[in-house]
C-alpha positions as CSV (number, residue, x, y, z in Angstrom):
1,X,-0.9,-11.7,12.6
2,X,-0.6,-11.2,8.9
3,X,-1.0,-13.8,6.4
4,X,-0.2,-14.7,2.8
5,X,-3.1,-13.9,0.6
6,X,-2.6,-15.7,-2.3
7,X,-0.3,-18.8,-4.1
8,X,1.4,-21.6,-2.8
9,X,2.0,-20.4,1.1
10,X,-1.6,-19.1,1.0
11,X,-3.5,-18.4,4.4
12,X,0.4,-18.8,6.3
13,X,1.0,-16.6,9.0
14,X,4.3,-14.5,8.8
15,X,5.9,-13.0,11.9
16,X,6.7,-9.0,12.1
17,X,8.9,-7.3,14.1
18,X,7.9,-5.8,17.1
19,X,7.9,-2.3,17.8
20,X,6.0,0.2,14.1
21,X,6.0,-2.4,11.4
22,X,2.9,-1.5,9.1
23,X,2.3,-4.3,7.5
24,X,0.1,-3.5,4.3
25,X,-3.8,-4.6,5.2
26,X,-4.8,-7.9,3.4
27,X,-7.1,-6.4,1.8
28,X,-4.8,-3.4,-0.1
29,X,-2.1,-6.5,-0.3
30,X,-5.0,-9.1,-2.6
31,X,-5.5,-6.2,-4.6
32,X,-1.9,-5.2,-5.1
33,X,-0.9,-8.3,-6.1
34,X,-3.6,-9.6,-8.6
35,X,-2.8,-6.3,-10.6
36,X,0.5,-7.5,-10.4
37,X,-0.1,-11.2,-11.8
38,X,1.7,-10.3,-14.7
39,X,4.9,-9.5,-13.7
40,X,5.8,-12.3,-10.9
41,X,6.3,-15.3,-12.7
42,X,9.7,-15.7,-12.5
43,X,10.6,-12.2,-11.4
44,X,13.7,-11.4,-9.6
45,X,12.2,-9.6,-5.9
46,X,13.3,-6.4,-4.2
47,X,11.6,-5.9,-1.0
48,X,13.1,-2.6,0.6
49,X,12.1,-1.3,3.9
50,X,11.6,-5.5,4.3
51,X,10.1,-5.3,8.0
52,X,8.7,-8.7,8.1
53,X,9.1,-9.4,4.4
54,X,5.4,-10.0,3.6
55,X,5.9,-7.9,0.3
56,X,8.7,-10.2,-1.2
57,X,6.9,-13.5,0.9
58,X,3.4,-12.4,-1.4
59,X,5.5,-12.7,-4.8
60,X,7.7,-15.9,-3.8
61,X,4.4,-17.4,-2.9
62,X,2.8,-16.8,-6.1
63,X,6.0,-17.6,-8.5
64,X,8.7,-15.0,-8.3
65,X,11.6,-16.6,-8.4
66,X,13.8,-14.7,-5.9
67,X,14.1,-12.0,-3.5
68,X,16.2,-9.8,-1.8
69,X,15.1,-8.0,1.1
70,X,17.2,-5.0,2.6
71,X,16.2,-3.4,5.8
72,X,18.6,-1.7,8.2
73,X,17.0,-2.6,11.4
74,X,18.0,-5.9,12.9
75,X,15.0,-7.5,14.0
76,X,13.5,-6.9,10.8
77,X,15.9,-8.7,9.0
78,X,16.2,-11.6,11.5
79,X,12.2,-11.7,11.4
80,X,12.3,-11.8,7.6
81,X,15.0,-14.5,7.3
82,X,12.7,-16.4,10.2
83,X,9.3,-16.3,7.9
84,X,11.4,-17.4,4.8
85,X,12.5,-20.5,6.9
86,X,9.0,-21.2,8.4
87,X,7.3,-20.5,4.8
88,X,10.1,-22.8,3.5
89,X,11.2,-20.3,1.0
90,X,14.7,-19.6,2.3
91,X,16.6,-21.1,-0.9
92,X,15.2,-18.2,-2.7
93,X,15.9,-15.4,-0.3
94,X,19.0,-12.9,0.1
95,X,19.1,-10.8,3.3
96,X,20.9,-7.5,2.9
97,X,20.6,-5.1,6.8
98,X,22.2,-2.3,5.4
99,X,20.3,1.7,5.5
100,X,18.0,1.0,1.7
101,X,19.7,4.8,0.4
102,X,23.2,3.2,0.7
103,X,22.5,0.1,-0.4
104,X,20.7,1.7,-3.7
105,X,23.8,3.8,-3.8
106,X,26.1,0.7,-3.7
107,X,23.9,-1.8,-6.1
108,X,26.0,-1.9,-8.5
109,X,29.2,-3.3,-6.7
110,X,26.7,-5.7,-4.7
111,X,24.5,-6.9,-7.2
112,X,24.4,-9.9,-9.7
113,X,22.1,-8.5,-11.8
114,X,18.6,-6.4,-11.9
115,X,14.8,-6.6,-10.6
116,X,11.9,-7.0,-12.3
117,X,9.6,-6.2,-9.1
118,X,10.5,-3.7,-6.8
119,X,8.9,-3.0,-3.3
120,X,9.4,0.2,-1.1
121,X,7.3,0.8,1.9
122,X,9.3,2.7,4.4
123,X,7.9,3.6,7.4
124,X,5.5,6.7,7.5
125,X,7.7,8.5,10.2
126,X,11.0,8.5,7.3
127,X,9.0,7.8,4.2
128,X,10.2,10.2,1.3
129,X,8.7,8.6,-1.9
130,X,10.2,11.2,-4.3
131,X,14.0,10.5,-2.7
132,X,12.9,6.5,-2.3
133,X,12.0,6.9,-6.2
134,X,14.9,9.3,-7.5
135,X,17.1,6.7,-5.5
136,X,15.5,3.5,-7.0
137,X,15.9,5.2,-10.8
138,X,19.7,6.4,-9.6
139,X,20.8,2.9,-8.9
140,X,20.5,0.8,-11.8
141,X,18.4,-2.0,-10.2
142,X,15.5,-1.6,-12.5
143,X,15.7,-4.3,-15.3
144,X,13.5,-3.2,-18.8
145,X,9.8,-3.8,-18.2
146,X,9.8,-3.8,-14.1
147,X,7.4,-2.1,-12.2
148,X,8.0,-0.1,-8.4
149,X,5.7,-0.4,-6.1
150,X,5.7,2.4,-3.9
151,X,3.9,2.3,-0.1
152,X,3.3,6.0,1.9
153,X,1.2,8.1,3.9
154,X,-1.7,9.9,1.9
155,X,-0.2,13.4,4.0
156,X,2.8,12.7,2.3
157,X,3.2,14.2,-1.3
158,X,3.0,12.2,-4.1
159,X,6.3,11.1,-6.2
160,X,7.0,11.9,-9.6
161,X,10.0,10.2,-11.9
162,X,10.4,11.1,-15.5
163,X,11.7,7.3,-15.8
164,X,8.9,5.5,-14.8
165,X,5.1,6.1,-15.9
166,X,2.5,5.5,-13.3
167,X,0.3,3.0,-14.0
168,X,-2.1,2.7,-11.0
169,X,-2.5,5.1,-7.6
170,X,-4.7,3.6,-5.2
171,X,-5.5,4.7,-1.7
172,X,-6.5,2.9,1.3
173,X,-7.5,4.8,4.7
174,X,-3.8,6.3,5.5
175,X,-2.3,4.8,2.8
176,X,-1.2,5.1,-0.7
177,X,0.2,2.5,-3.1
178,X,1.4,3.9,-6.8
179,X,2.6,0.9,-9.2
180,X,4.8,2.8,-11.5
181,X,6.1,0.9,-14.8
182,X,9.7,1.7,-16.1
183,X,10.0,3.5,-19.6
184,X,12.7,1.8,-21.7
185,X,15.1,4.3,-23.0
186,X,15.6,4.6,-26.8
187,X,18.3,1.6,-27.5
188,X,17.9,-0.4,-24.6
189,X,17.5,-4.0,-24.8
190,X,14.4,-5.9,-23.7
């Protein structure tokens, strides 16, 4: 069973879904996260492709301030809503099942506002970083300053977005996680 690596809810197991939830190893998920000790105090969360929600559950426990996770399969989302209440972390969860490309589609009618962390790691068998990140930029759910954290297969190829910059690729066994920043456009606010 997986566990929180780091923060307040540190060394508490999380349930997954049965069935081919890949949750990241602990190992790829210290590193990802101490990298990313910048950007989750206080961040607004966007776990999509939630499965058990570990990604979102990793920045709550170390000081986002919400999260959002959209999956379209059931159990993941009932799983996910199950760890928030066991971690005691519901108050600062939203649970959206809904297919990720239509919700990313729809953000702007269903949203309150933008993310400062955003988490995709699909599963391998429907994984298409380059469509995940042309989605992600298409959607308007980036706020100034975020960074996209991207999860795939190493067979897979790798993304490129002219809106974000990528900041760190790093591989372990099958898989690959890219942290890509956003680039502010000329004008935008901060």
């Amino acid at each position: 069973m997986p566990r929180i690596v780091g923060g307040s809810a540190k060394g508490r197991i999380i349930k997954t879904p049965p069935g081919r939830v890949r949750p990241a190893t602990a190992r790829a998920r210290k590193s990802l996260f101490d990298y990313l000790s910048e950007f989750i105090p206080g961040a607004r969360v966007l776990d999509l492709f939630c499965g058990s929600g570990g990604l979102g559950f990793e920045a709550l426990s170390r000081g986002a301030s919400n999260a959002w996770f959209v999956d379209v399969a059931v159990r993941s989302i009932y799983v996910a809503r199950e760890n928030a209440e066991t971690l005691g972390l519901n108050h600062q969860t939203r649970f959206i099942r809904k297919d990720v490309f239509r919700f990313l589609n729809q953000f702007e009618e269903i949203s309150d506002g933008k993310f400062d962390l955003i988490f995709a790691a699909p599963p391998y068998r429907i994984a298409e970083p380059q469509r995940i990140m042309d989605s992600i930029a298409r959607s308007g759910a980036v706020a100034s300053g975020a960074a996209i954290c991207l999860e795939y297969s190493h067979h897979t190829p790798h993304p490129n977005c002219s809106l974000y910059k990528l900041d760190r690729r790093k591989v372990y066994g099958e898989t690959v996680i890219d942290v890509w920043d956003y680039i502010k456009k000329d004008g935008e606010p901060k």
